[in-house]
C-alpha positions as CSV (number, residue, x, y, z in Angstrom):
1,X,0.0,0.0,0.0
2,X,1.2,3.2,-0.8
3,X,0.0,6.7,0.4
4,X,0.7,9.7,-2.3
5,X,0.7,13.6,-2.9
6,X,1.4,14.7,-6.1
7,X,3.5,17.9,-7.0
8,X,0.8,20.6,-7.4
9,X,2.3,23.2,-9.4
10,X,4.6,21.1,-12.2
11,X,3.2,18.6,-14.5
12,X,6.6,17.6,-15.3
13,X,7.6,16.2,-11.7
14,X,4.1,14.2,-11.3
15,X,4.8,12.7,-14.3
16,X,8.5,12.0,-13.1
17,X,6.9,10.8,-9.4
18,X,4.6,8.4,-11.5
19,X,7.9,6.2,-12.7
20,X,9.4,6.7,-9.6
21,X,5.9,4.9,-7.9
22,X,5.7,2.6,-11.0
23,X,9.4,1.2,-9.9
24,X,8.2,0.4,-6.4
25,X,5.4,-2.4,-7.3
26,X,7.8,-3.4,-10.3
27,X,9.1,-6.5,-10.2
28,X,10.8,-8.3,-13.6
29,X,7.9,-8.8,-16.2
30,X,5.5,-7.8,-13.7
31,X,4.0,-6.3,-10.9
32,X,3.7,-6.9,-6.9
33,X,0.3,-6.9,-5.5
34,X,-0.2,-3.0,-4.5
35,X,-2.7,0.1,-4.1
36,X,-1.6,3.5,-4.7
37,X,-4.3,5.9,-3.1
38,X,-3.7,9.6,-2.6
39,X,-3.9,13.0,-4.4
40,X,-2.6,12.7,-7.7
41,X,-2.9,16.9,-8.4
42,X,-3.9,15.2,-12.2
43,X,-6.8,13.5,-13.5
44,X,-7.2,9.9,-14.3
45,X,-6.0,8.8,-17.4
46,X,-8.6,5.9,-17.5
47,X,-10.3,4.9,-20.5
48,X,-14.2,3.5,-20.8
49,X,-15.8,2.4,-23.5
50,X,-19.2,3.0,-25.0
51,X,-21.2,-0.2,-24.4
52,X,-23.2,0.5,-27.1
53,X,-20.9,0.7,-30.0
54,X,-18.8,-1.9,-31.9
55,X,-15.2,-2.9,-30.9
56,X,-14.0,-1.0,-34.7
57,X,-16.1,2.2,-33.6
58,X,-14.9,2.9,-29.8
59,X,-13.7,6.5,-29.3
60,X,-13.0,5.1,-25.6
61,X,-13.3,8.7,-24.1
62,X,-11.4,9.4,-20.7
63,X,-13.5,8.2,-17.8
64,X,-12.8,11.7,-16.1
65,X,-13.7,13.9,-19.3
66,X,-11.8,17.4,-20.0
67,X,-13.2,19.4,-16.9
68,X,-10.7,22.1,-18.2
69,X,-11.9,23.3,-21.2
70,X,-13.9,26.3,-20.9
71,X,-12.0,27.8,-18.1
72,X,-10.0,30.7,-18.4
73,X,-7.5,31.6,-15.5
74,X,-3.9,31.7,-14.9
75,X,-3.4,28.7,-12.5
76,X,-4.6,26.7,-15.9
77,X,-0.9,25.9,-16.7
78,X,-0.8,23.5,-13.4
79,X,-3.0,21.6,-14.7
80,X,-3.3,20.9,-18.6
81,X,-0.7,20.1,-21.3
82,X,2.1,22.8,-22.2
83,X,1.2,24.7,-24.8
84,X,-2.4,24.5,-25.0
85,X,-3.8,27.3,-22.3
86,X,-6.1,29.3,-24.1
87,X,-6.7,27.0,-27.2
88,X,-8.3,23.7,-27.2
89,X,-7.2,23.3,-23.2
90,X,-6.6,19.0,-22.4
91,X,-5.7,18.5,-19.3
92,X,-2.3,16.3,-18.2
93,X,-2.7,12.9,-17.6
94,X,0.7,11.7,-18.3
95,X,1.6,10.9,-14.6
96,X,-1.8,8.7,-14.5
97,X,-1.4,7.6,-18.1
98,X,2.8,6.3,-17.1
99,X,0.6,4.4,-14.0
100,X,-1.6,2.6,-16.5
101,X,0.1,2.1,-19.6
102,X,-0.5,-1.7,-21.0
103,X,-2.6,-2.5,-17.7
104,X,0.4,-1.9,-14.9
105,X,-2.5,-0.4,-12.7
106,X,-5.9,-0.1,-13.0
107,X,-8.1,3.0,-11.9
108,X,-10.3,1.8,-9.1
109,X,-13.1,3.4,-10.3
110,X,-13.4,3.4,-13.7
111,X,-12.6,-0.9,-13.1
112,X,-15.4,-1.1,-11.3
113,X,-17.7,1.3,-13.2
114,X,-18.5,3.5,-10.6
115,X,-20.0,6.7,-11.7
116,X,-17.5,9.4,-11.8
117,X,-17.6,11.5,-8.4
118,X,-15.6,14.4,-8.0
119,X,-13.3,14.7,-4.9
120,X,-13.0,18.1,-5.1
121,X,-13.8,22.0,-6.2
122,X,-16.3,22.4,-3.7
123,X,-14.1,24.0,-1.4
124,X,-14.5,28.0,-0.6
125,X,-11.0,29.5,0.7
126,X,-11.2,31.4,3.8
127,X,-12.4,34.7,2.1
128,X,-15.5,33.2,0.7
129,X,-14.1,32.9,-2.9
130,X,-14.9,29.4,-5.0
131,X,-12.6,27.1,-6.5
132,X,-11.3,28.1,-10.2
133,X,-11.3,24.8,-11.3
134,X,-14.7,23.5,-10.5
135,X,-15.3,20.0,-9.4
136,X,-12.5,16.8,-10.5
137,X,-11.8,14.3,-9.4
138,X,-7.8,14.1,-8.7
139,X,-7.8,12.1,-5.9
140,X,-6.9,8.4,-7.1
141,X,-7.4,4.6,-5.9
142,X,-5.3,2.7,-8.5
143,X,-4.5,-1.0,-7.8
144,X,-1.5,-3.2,-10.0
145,X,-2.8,-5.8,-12.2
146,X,-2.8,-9.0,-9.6
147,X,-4.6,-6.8,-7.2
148,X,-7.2,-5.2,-9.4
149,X,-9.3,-8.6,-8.5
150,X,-9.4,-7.8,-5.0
151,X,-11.5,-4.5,-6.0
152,X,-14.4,-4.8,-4.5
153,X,-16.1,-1.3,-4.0
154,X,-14.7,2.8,-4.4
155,X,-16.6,5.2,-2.8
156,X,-16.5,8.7,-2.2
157,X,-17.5,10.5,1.3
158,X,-19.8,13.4,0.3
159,X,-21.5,14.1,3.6
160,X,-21.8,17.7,4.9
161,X,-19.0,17.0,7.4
162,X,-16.8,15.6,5.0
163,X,-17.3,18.5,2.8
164,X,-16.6,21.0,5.2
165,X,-13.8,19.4,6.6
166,X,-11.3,19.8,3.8
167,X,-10.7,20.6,-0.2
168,X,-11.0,17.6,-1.0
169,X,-13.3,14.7,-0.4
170,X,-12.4,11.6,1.2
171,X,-12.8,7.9,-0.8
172,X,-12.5,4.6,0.0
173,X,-11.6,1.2,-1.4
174,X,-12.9,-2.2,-0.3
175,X,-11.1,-5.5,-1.0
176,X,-10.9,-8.8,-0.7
177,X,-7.6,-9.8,0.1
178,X,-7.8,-13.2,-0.8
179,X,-8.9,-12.4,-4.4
180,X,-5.3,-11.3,-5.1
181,X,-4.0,-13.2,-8.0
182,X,-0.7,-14.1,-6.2
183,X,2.4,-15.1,-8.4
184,X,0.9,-13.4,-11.5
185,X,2.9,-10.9,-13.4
């Protein structure tokens, strides 16, 4: 189990935490058993797919959507891709997208098809003014491959209490330990 915050003003260092993480549940051809929870600072890189639509025709949009797009403030450039602030604004997902390249890790909840649920940007700073960035979720549950099927449940705390406690919410994962594939790379 690891416990994470990511860097909240450079892209560039989550993205060079996320190999740095990837190397800890590494093992040769393979991954340990793990779950990484904490605040990423990026959004999910997690993919779904439209149930609906043929295998040749998914577009397999992020699970997390582009909650960037029609902002327009100056923290933007913590938060999406260099170069496009102001234009067609995506935001950075390579620290998330390093995590889950080729199945390493999974998302908890996009594996378990939980309804997105944002963990935060409902927090008002001490002089009363609102989050720029509007609700996300940046806080992630990701589990490696042989422990993805001990994912049980993901949940997010979104009682009055929890909301006023902090900037962001509070989620949880259940598992079943004994549903970890053991040995499996």
């Amino acid at each position: 189990m690891a416990s994470y915050h990511g860097d909240p003003f450079r892209g560039d260092a989550r993205g060079g935490e996320a190999l740095r993480l990837k190397g800890i549940f590494r093992t040769t051809g393979g991954a340990r058993p793990g779950f990484l929870l904490g605040d990423c600072n990026g959004l999910s890189a997690a993919r779904v797919r439209r149930r609906r639509w043929p295998a040749r025709l998914q577009r397999r949009p992020y699970y997390d959507g582009e909650p960037y797009r029609k902002q327009d403030h100056d923290d933007l450039e913590y938060q999406v891709l260099p170069g496009t602030v102001g234009r067609k604004q995506t935001a950075d997902r390579w620290q998330s997208a390093t995590l889950l390249r080729r199945g390493f890790m999974v998302d908890a909840a996009a594996h378990l098809g939980v309804p997105p649920h944002a963990t935060c940007g409902h927090w008002e700073d001490g002089q009363g003014d609102p989050d720029p960035w509007d609700p996300r979720r940046i806080d992630l549950a990701l589990a490696t491959r042989p422990a993805a099927t001990a994912l049980v449940n993901y949940q997010v705390h979104t009682t009055p209490a929890a909301r006023a406690a902090a900037d962001h919410l509070p989620f949880s994962i259940d598992v079943t330990p004994e549903a970890i594939k053991k040995g499996e790379r």
